[in-house]
DRENLO-16796 format. One record per residue: residue in three letters; x, y, z of N, C-alpha, C, O in turn. Coordinates in pm, 1 decimal. Layout:
% residues N
+------+----------+----------+----------+----------+----------+----------+----------+----------+----------+----------+----------+----------+
! resn !   n_east !  n_north !     n_up !  ca_east ! ca_north !    ca_up !   c_east !  c_north !     c_up !   o_east !  o_north !     o_up !
+------+----------+----------+----------+----------+----------+----------+----------+----------+----------+----------+----------+----------+
!  ALA !        X !        Y !        Z !        X !        Y !        Z !        X !        Y !        Z !        X !        Y !        Z !
...
+------+----------+----------+----------+----------+----------+----------+----------+----------+----------+----------+----------+----------+
This chain:
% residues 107
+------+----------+----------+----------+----------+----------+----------+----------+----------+----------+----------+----------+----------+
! resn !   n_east !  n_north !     n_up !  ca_east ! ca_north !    ca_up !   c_east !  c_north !     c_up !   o_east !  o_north !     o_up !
+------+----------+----------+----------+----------+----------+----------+----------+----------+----------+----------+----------+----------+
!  UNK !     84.8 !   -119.2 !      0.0 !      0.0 !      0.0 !      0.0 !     88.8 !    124.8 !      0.0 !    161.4 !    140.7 !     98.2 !
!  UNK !     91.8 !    225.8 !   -110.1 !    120.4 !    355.1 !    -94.2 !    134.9 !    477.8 !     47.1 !     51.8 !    536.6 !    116.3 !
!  UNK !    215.0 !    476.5 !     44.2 !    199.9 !    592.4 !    173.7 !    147.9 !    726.5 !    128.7 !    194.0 !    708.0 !     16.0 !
!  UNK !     93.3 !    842.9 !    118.7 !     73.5 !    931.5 !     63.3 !    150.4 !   1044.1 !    186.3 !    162.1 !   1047.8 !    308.8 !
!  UNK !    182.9 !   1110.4 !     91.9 !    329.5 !   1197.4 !    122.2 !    221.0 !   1288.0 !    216.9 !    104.9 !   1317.7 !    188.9 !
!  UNK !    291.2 !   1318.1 !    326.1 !    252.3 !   1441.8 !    395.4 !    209.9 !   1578.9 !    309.1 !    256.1 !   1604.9 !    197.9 !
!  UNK !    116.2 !   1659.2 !    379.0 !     90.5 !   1810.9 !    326.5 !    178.1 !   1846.7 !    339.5 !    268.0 !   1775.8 !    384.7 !
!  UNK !    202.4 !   2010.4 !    297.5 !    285.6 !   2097.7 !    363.9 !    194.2 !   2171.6 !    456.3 !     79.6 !   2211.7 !    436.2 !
!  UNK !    258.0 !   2179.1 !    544.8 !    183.0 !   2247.8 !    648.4 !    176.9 !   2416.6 !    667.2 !    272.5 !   2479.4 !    621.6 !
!  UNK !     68.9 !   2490.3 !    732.0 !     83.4 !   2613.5 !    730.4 !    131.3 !   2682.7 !    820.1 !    133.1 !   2615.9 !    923.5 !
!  UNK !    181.0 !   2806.2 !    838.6 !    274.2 !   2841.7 !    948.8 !    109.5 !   2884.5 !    996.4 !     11.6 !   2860.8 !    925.7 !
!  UNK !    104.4 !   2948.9 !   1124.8 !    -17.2 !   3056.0 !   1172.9 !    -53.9 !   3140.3 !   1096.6 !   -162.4 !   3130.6 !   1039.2 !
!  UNK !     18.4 !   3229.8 !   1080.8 !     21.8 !   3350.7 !   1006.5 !    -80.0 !   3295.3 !    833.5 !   -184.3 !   3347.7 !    794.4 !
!  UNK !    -13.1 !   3193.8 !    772.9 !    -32.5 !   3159.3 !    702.7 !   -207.9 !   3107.8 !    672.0 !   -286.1 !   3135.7 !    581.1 !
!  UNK !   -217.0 !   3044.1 !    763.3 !   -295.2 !   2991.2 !    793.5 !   -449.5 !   3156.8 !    908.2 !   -572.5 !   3161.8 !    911.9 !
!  UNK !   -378.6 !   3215.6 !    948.8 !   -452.4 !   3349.2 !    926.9 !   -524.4 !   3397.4 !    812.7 !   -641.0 !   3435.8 !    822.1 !
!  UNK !   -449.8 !   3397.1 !    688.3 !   -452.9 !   3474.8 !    567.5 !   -569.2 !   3378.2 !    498.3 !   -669.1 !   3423.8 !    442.8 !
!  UNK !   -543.8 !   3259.4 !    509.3 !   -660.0 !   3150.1 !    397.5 !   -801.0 !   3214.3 !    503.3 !   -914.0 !   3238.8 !    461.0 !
!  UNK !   -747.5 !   3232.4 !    662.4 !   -933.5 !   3193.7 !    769.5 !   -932.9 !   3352.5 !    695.3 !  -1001.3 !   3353.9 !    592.9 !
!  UNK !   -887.8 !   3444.4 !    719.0 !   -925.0 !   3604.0 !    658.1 !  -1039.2 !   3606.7 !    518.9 !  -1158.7 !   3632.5 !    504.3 !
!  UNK !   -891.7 !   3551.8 !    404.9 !   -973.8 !   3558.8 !    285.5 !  -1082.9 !   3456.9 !    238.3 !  -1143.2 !   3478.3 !    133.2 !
!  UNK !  -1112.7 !   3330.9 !    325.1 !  -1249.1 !   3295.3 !    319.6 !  -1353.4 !   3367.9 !    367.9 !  -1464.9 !   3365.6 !    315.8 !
!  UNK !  -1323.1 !   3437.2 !    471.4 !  -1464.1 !   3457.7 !    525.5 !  -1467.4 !   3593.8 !    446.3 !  -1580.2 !   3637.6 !    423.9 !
!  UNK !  -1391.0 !   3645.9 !    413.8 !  -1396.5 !   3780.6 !    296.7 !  -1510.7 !   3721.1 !    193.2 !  -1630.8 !   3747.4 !    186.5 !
!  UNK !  -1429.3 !   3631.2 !    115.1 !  -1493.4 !   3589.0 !     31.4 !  -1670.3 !   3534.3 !     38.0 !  -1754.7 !   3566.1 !    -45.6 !
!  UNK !  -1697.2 !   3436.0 !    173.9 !  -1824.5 !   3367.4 !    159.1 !  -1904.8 !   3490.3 !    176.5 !  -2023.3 !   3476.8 !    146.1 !
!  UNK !  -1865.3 !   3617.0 !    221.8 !  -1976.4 !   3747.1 !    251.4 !  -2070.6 !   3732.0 !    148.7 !  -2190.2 !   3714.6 !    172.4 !
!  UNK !  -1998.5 !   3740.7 !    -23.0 !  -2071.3 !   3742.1 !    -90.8 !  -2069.6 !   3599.5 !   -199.3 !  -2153.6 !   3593.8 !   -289.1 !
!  UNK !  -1980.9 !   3503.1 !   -183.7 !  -1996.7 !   3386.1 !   -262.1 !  -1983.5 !   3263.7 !   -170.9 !  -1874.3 !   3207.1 !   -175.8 !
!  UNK !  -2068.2 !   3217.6 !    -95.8 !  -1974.8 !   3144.8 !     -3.1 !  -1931.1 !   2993.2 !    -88.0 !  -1837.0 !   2922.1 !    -52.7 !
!  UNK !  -2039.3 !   2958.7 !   -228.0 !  -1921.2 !   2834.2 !   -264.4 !  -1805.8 !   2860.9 !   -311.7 !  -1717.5 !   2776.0 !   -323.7 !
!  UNK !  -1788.9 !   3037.3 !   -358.5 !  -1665.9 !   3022.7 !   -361.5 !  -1551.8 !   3047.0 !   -285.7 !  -1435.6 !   3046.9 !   -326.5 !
!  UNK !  -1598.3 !   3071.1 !   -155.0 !  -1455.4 !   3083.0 !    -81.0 !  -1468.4 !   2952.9 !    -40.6 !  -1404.3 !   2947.8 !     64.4 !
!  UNK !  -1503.9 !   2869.0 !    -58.2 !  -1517.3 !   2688.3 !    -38.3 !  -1422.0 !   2634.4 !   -101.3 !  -1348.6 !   2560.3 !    -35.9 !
!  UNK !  -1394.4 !   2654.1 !   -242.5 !  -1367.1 !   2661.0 !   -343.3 !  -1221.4 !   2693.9 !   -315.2 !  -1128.7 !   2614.3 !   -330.8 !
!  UNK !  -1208.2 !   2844.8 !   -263.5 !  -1025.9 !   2848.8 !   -266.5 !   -980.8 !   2783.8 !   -146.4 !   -869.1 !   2732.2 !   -146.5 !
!  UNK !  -1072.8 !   2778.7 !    -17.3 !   -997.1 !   2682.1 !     52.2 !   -950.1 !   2553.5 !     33.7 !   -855.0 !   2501.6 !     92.1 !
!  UNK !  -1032.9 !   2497.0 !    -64.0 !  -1029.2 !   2402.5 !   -102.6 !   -895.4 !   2360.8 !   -191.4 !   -833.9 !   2254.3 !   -186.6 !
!  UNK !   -866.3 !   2489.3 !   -282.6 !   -758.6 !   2491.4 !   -368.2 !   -644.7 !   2510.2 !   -318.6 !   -547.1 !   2458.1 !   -372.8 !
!  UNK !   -631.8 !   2582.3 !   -214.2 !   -534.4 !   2576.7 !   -130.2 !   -475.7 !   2405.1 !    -42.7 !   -371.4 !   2342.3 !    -24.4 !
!  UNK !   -574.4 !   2397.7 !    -22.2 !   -551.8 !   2231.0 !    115.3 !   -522.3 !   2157.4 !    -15.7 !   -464.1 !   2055.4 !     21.0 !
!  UNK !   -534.7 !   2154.9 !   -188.5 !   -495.3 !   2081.5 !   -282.1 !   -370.3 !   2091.0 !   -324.8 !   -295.2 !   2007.0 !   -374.4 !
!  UNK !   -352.7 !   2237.2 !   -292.1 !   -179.1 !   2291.6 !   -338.2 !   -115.2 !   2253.8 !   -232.4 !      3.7 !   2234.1 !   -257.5 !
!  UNK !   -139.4 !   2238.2 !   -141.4 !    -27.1 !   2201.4 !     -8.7 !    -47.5 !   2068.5 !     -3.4 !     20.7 !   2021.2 !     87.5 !
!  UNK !   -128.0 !   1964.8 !    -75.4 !    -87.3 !   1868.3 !    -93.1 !     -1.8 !   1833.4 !   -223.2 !     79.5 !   1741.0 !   -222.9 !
!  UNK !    -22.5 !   1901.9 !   -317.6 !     87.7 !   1875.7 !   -436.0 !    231.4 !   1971.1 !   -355.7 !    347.2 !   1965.2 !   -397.1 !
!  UNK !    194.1 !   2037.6 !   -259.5 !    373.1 !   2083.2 !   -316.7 !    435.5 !   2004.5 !   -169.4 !    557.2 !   2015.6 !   -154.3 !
!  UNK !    333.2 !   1900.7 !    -26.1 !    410.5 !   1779.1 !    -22.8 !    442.2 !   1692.1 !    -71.2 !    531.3 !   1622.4 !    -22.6 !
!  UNK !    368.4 !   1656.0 !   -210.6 !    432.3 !   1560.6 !   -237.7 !    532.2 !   1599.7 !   -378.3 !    593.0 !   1513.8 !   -442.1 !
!  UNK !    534.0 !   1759.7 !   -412.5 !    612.2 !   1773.1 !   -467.8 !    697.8 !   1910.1 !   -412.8 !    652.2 !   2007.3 !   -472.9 !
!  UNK !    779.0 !   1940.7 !   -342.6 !    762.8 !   2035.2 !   -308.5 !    880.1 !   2125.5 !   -399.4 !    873.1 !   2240.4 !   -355.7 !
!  UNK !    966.8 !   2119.9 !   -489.8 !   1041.1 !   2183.2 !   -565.1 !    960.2 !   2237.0 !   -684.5 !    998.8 !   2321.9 !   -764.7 !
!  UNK !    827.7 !   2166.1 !   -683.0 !    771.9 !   2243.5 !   -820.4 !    736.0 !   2399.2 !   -811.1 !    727.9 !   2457.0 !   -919.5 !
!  UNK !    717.0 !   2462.3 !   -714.0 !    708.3 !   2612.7 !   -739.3 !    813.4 !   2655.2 !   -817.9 !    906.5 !   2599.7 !   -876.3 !
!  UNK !    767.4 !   2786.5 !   -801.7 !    850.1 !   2874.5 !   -867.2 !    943.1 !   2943.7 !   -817.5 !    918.8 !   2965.2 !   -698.8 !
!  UNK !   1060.6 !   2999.8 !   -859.0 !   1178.6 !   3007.9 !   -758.1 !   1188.8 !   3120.9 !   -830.9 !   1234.8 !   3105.0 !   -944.0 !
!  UNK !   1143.1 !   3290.1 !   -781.4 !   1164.8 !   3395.7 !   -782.0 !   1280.7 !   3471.6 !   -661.6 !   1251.0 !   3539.5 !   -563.3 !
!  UNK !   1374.1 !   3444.5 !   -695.2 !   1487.3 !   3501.0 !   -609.3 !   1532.1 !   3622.2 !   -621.5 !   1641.7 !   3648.2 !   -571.9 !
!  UNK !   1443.3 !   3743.2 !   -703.5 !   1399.1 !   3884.1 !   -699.2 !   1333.3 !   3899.1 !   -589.5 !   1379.4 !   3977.3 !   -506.4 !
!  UNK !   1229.2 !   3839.5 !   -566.2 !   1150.2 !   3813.5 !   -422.3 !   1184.1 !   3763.9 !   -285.4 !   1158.9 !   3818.6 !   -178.1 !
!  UNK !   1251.0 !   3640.7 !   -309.7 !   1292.3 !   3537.8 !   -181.2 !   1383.8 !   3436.7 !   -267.4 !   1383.6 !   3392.4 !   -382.3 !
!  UNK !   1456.9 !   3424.7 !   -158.5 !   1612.7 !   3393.9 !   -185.3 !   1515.6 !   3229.7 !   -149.8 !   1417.4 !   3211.3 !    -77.9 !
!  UNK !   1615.3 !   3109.6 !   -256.5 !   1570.5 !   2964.4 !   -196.3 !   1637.4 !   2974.3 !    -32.5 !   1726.7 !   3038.4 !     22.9 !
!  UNK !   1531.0 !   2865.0 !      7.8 !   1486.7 !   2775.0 !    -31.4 !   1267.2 !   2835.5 !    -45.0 !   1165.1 !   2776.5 !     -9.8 !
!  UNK !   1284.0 !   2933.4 !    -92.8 !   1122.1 !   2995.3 !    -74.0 !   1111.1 !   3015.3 !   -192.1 !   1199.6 !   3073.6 !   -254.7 !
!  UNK !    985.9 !   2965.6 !   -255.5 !    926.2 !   2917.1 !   -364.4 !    735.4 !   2986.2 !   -375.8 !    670.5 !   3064.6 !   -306.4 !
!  UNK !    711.0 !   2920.3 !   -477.0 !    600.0 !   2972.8 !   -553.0 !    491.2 !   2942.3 !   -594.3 !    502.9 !   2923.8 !   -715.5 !
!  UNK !    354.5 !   2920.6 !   -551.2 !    275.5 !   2864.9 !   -626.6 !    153.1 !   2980.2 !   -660.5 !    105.2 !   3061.7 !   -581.6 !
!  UNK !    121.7 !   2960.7 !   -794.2 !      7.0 !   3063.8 !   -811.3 !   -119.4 !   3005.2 !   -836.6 !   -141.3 !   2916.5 !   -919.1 !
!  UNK !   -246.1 !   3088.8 !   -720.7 !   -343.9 !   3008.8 !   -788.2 !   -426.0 !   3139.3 !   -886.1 !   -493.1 !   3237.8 !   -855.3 !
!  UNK !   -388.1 !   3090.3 !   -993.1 !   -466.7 !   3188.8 !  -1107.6 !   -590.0 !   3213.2 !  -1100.2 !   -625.5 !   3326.9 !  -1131.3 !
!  UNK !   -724.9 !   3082.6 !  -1043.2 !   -820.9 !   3120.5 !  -1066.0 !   -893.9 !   3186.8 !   -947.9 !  -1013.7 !   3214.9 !   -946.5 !
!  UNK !   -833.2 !   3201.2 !   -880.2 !   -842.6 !   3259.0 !   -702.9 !   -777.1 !   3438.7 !   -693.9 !   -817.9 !   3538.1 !   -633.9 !
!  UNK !   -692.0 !   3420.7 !   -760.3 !   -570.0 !   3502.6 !   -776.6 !   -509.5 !   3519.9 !   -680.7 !   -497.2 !   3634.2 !   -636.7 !
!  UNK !   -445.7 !   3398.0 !   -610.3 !   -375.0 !   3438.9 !   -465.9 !   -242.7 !   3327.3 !   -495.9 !   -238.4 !   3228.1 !   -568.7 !
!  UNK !   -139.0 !   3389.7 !   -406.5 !    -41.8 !   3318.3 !   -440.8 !     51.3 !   3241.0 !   -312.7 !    107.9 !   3292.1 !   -216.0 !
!  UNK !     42.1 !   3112.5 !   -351.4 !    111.8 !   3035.2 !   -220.5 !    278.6 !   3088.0 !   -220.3 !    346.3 !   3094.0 !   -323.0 !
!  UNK !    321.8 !   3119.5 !   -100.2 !    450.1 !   3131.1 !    -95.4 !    537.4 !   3039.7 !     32.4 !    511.0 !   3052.8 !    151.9 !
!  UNK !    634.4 !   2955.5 !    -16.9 !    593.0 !   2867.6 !     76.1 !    767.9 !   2818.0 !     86.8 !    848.9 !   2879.1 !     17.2 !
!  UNK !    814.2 !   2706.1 !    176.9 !    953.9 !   2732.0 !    189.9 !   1005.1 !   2534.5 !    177.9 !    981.9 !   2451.9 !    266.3 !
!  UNK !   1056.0 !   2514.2 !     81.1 !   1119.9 !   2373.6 !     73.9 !   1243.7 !   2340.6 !    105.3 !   1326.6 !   2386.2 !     26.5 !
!  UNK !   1289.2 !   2272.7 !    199.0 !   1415.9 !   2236.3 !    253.4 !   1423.9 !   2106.3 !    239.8 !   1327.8 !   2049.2 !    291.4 !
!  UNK !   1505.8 !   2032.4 !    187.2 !   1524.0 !   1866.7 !    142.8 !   1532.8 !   1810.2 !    290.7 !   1604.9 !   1837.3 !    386.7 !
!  UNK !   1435.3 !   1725.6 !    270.3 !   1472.2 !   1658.0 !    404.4 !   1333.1 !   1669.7 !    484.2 !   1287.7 !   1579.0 !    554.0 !
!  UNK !   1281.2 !   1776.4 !    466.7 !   1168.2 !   1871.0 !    557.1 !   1074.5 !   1879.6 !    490.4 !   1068.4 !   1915.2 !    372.7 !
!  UNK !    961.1 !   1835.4 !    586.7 !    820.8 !   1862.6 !    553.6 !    775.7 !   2050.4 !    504.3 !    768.4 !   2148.1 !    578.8 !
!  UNK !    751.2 !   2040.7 !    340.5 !    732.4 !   2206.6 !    322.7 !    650.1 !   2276.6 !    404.9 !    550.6 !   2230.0 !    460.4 !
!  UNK !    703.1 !   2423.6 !    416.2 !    594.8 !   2533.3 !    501.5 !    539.3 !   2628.4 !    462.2 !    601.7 !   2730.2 !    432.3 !
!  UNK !    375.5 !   2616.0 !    450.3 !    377.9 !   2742.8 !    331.5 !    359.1 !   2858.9 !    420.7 !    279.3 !   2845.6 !    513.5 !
!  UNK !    416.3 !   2962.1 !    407.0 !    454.8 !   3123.1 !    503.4 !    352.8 !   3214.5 !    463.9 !    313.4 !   3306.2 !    536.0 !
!  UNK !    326.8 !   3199.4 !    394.4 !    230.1 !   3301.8 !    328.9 !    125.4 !   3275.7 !    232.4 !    165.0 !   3202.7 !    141.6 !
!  UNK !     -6.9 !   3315.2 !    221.9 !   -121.5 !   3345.1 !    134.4 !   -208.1 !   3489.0 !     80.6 !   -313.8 !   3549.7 !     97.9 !
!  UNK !    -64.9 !   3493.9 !     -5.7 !   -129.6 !   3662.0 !    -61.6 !   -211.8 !   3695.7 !   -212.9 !   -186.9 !   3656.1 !   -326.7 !
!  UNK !   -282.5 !   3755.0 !   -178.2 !   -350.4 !   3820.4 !   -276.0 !   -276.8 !   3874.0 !   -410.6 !   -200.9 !   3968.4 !   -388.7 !
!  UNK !   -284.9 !   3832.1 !   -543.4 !   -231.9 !   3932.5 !   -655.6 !   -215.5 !   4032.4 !   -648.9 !   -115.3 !   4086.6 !   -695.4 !
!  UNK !   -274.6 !   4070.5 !   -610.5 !   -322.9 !   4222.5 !   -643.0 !   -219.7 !   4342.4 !   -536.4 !   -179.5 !   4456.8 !   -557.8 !
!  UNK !   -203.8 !   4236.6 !   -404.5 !    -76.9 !   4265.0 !   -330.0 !     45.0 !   4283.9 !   -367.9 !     98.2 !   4194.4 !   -433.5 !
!  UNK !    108.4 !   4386.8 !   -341.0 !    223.9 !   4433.3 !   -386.8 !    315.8 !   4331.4 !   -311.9 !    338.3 !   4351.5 !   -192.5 !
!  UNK !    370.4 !   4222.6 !   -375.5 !    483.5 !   4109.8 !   -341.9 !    618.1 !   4129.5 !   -237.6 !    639.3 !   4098.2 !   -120.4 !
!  UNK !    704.5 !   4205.0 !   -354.1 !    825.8 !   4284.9 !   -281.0 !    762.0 !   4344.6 !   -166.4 !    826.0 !   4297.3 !    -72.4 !
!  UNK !    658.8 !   4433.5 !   -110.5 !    619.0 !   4507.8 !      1.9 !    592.1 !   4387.0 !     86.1 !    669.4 !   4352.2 !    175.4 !
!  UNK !    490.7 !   4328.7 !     59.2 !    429.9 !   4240.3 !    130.2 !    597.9 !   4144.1 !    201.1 !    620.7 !   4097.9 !    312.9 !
!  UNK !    648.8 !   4146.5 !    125.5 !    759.3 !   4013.2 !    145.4 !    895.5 !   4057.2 !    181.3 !   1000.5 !   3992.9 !    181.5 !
!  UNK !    874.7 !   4165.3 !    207.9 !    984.9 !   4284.1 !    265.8 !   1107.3 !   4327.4 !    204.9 !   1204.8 !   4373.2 !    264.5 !
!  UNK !   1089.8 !   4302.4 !     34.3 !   1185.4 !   4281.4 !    -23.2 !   1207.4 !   4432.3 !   -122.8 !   1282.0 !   4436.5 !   -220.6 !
!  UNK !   1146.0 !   4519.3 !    -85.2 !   1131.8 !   4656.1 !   -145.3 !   1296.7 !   4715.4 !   -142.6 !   1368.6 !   4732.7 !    -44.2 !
!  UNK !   1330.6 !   4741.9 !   -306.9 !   1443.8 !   4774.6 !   -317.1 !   1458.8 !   4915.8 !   -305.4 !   1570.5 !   4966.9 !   -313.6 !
+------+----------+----------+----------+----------+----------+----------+----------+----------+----------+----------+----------+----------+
C-alpha cells in the first residue's frame, strides 16, 4: 500500500490569511470561498508531495522559498522547501498585493 506523502503544512500567520480571505470571500460567494480553501488544502498537498515544483523567484525570496500561483483565485502560495523537511507554506497573498512590500523585499 502507498503511503501518501505528507501536506505541507501552514505556518499561523499563514494559515490566518486563507481563515481572513475565506470569510472575505463567503460574505458574498460562499461556494466560492469553499472553493479556494479548497484549492489551497490541494496545493499544499501537491507541493508535499512535490515540493520543488514552485517557482523560484529570487527577486523576491532567496531559496529555499518558492512559488505557487493560484490563477483562478488570484492568490499566491509562498511557501519554503528544505530537502529533508516537511514544506511550510509562510504566506497566502492576494495578486493584487504588492509582493516585494508584502515580502519585505522593497528595493
Amino acid at each position: 500500500m502507498e503511503r501518501l506523502a505528507p501536506r505541507a503544512r501552514l505556518t499561523p500567520r499563514a494559515q490566518r490569511e486563507l481563515t481572513e480571505a475565506v470569510r472575505w470571500i463567503a460574505q458574498e460567494q460562499p461556494a466560492a470561498a469553499r472553493a479556494l480553501r479548497d484549492a489551497v488544502l490541494g496545493a499544499a498537498e501537491r507541493i508535499g508531495r512535490h515540493p520543488e515544483s514552485g517557482a523560484v523567484r529570487e527577486d523576491l525570496a532567496p531559496l529555499p522559498v518558492r512559488f505557487v500561483a493560484l490563477p483562478r483565485f488570484r492568490y499566491v502560495i509562498v511557501y519554503e522547501a528544505r530537502p529533508q523537511e516537511r514544506p511550510v507554506i509562510l504566506r497566502i497573498v492576494h495578486g493584487a498585493m504588492d509582493l516585494p512590500e508584502v515580502l519585505g523585499r522593497r528595493g
